[in-house]
C-alpha positions in Angstrom: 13.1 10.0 -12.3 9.8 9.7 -13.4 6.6 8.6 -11.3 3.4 7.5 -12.0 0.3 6.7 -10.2 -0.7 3.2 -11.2 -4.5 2.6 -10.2 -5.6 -0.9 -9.9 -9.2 -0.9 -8.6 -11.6 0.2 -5.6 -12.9 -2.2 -2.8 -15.0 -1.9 0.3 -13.8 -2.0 3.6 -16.1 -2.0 6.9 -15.5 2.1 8.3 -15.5 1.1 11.7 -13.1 -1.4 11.0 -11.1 1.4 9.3 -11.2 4.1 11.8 -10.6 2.4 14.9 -12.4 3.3 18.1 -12.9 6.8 16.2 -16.9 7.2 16.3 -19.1 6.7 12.8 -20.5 10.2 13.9 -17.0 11.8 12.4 -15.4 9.3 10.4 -18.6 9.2 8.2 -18.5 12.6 7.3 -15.2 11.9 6.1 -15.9 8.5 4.0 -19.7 8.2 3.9 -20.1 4.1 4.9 -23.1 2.5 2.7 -25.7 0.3 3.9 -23.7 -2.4 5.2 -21.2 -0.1 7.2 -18.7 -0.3 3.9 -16.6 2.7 2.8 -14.8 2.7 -1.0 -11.2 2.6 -0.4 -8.5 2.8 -3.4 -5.3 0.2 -4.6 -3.0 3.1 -5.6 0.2 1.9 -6.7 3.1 3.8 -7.5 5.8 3.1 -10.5 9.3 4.6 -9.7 11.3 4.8 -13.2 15.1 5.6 -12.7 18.2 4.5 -13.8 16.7 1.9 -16.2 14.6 0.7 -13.2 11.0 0.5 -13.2 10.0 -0.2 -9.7 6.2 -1.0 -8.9 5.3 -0.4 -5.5 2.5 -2.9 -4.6 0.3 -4.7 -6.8 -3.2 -4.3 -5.5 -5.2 -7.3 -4.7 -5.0 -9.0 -8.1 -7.5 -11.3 -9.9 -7.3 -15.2 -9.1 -9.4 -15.3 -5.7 -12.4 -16.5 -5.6 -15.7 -15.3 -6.5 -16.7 -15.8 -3.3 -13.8 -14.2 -1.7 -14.4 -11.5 -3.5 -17.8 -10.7 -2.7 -16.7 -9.6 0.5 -14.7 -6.5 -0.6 -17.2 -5.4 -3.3 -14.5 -4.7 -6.1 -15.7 -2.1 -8.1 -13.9 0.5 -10.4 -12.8 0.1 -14.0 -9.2 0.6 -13.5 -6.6 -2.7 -13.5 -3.2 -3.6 -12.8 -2.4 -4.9 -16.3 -4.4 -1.8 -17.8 -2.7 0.8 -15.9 0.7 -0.3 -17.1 -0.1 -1.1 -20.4 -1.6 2.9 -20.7 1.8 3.7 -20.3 2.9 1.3 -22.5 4.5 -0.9 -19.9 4.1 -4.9 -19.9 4.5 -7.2 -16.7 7.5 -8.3 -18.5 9.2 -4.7 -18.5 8.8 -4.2 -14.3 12.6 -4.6 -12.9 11.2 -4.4 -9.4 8.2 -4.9 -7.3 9.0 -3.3 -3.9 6.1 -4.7 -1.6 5.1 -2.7 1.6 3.6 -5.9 3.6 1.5 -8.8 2.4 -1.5 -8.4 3.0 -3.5 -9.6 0.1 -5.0 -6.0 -1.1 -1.0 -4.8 -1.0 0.3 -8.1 -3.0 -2.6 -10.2 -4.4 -1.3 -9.0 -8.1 2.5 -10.0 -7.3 1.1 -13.5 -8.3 -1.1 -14.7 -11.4 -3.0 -18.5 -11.5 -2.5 -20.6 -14.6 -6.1 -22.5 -14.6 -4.7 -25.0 -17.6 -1.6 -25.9 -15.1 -3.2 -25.3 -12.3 0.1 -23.3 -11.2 0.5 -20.0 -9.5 3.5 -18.0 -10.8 5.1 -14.4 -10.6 2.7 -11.9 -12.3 6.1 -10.2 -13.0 8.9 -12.9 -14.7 11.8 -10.7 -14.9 11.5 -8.4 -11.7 12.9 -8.8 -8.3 10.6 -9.0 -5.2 11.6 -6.6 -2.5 10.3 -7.7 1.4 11.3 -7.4 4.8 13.3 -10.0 6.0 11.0 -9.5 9.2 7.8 -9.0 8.1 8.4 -11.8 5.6 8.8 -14.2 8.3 5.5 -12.7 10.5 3.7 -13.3 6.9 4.4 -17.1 6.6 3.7 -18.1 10.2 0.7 -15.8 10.5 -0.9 -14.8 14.2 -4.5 -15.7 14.2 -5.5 -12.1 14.1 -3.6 -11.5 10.7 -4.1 -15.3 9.3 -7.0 -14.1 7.4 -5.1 -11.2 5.1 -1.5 -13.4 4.7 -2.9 -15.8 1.9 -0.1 -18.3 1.3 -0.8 -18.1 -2.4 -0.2 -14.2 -2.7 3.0 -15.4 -1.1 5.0 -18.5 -1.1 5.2 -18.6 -4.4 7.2 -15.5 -4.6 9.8 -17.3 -2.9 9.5 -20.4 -4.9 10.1 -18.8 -8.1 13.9 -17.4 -7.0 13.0 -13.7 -7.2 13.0 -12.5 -4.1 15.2 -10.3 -1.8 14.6 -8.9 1.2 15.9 -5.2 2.0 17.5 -5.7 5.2 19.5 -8.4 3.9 20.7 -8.1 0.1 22.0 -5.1 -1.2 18.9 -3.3 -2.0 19.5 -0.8 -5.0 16.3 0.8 -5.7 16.1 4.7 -6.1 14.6 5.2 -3.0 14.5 5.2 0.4 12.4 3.1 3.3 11.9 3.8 6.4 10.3 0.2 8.3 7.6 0.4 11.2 5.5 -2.0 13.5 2.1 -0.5 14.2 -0.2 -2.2 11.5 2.0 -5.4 11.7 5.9 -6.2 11.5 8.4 -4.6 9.4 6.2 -2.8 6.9 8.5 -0.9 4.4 7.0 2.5 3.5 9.5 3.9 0.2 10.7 7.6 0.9 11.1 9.3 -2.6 13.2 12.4 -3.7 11.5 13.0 -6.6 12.2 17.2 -8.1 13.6 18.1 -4.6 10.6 17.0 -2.8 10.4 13.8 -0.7 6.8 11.9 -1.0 6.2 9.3 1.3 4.4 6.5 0.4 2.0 5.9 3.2 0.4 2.0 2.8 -1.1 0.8 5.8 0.1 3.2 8.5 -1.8 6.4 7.5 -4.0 4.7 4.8 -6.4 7.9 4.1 -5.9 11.9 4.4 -8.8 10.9 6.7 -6.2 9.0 8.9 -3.8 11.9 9.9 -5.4 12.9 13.1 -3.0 10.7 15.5 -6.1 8.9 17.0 -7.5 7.7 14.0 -5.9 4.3 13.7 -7.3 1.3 12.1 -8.7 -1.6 14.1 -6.4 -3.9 12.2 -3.4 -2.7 13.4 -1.6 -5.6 15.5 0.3 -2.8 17.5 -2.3 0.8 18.0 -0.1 2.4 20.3 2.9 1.8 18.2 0.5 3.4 15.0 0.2 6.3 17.3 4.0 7.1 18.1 5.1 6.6 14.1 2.2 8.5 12.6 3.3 11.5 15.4 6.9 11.2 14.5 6.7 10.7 10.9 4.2 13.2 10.4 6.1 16.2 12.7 8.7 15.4 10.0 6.5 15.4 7.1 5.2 19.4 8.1 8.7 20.2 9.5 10.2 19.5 6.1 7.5 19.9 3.6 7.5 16.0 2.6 3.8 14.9 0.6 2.2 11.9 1.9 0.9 9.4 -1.4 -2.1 7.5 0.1 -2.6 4.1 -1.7 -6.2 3.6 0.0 -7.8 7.5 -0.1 -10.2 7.0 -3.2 -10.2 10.8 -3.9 -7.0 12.2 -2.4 -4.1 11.3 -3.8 -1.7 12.9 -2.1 -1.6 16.3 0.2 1.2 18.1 2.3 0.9 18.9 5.8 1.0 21.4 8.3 1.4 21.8 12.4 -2.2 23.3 13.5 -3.6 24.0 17.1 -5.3 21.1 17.8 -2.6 19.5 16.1 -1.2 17.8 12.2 -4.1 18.7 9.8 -4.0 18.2 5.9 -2.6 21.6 4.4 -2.7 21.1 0.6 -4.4 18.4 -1.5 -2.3 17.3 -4.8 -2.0 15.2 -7.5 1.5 14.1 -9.0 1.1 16.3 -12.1 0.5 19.5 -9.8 4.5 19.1 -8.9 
């Protein structure tokens, strides 16, 4: 197996937004907020090659919104989705999979490419299955006004309408790696488990989005479900420091990934890593 961090770009997310009813007094010595209240926040993606599969996980928020729309997240960075790959010498054509946590457009936005001469939206990836939760899937498509905003029907039905997609509850899902499914941040997210040299790494999305994040408490104000955040971050991360996994955080724009240990006042951040340093 190999594994490769795929880096697709850095937005801006309000901090207070992001840390929940945790004060700016702490969480801005942690990400320093500008100005307007807005932190920089990574699109980490992960590529998972095994057994002549090359599995992205997420796609980062892709480039066919608006201007407009994009002048609220303040996209900075020079790293891309199609540049990444192509470093490794890897084309859209060559991805087998694209196993997508939720849809929320920062997570999917690049699962799905505009044609401006059509005027046609079609699968950034033509020869790759689409890996969803049967659940979350259907949460997506008849969106809750609190959520409507992040579930853009572009990012999404077309995925559907092209043929490639599966859902991992339902079709026999083959990919080299675990997932373990949870509710806090919204229904049915998918988080892959990986064995990769003896050592599991979970890959964190949305439920503990920052090394900032691992203090239980610290739980974003998007989350649909808080108190459910709370009980999986607890349980998941007892089991992280219990049996040395590493947590890979798609959104921490300096950490990439740390192990974890049980402290006094509770989980705390033990080692900060890199995939190279295992």
């Amino acid at each position: 197996m190999e594994l490769y961090t795929i880096n697709t770009g850095l937005f801006k997310l309000d901090g207070g937004a992001m840390f929940g009813v945790v004060p700016k007094s702490i969480w801005n010595k942690i990400n320093p907020a500008d100005e307007n209240n807005m932190c920089t926040w990574s699109m980490r993606c992960l590529l998972v090659i095994a057994d002549k599969r090359l599995a992205l996980i997420d796609t980062g928020i892709g480039d066919k919104q608006s201007e407009k729309f994009f002048s609220y997240y303040y996209l900075h960075g020079e790293d891309s989705l199609k540049q990444s790959l192509e470093k490794l010498g890897i084309t859209f054509s060559d991805i087998t999979d694209v196993f997508l946590t939720h849809l929320h457009f920062d997570h999917c936005g690049g699962a799905i490419s505009y044609d401006k001469l059509k005027e046609k939206y079609y699968p950034t990836f033509p020869n790759a299955t689409y890996w969803s939760h049967s659940k979350h899937w259907d949460w997506a498509i008849k969106p809750n006004a609190r959520e409507k905003a992040s579930f853009l029907k572009e990012n999404i039905l077309p995925i559907q309408e092209s043929g490639q997609l599966k859902f991992v509850d339902r079709d026999h899902y083959n990919l080299p790696f675990e997932y373990i499914d949870v509710y806090g941040h919204t229904e049915a997210m998918i988080l892959p488990l990986i064995t990769y040299k003896n050592t599991k790494i979970l890959y964190t999305a949305d439920l503990i989005p920052s090394a900032g994040h691992i203090p239980i408490p610290y739980v974003m104000a998007y989350d649909v479900r808080p108190l459910e955040t709370l009980k999986e971050k607890e349980y998941l991360l007892k089991q992280a420091a219990e049996e040395n996994w590493l947590l890979y955080f798609e959104h921490d724009h300096k950490v990439e990934m740390c192990s974890v240990e049980i402290a006094e006042k509770g989980i705390k951040m033990k080692e900060q890593l890199s995939l190279s340093d295992i």
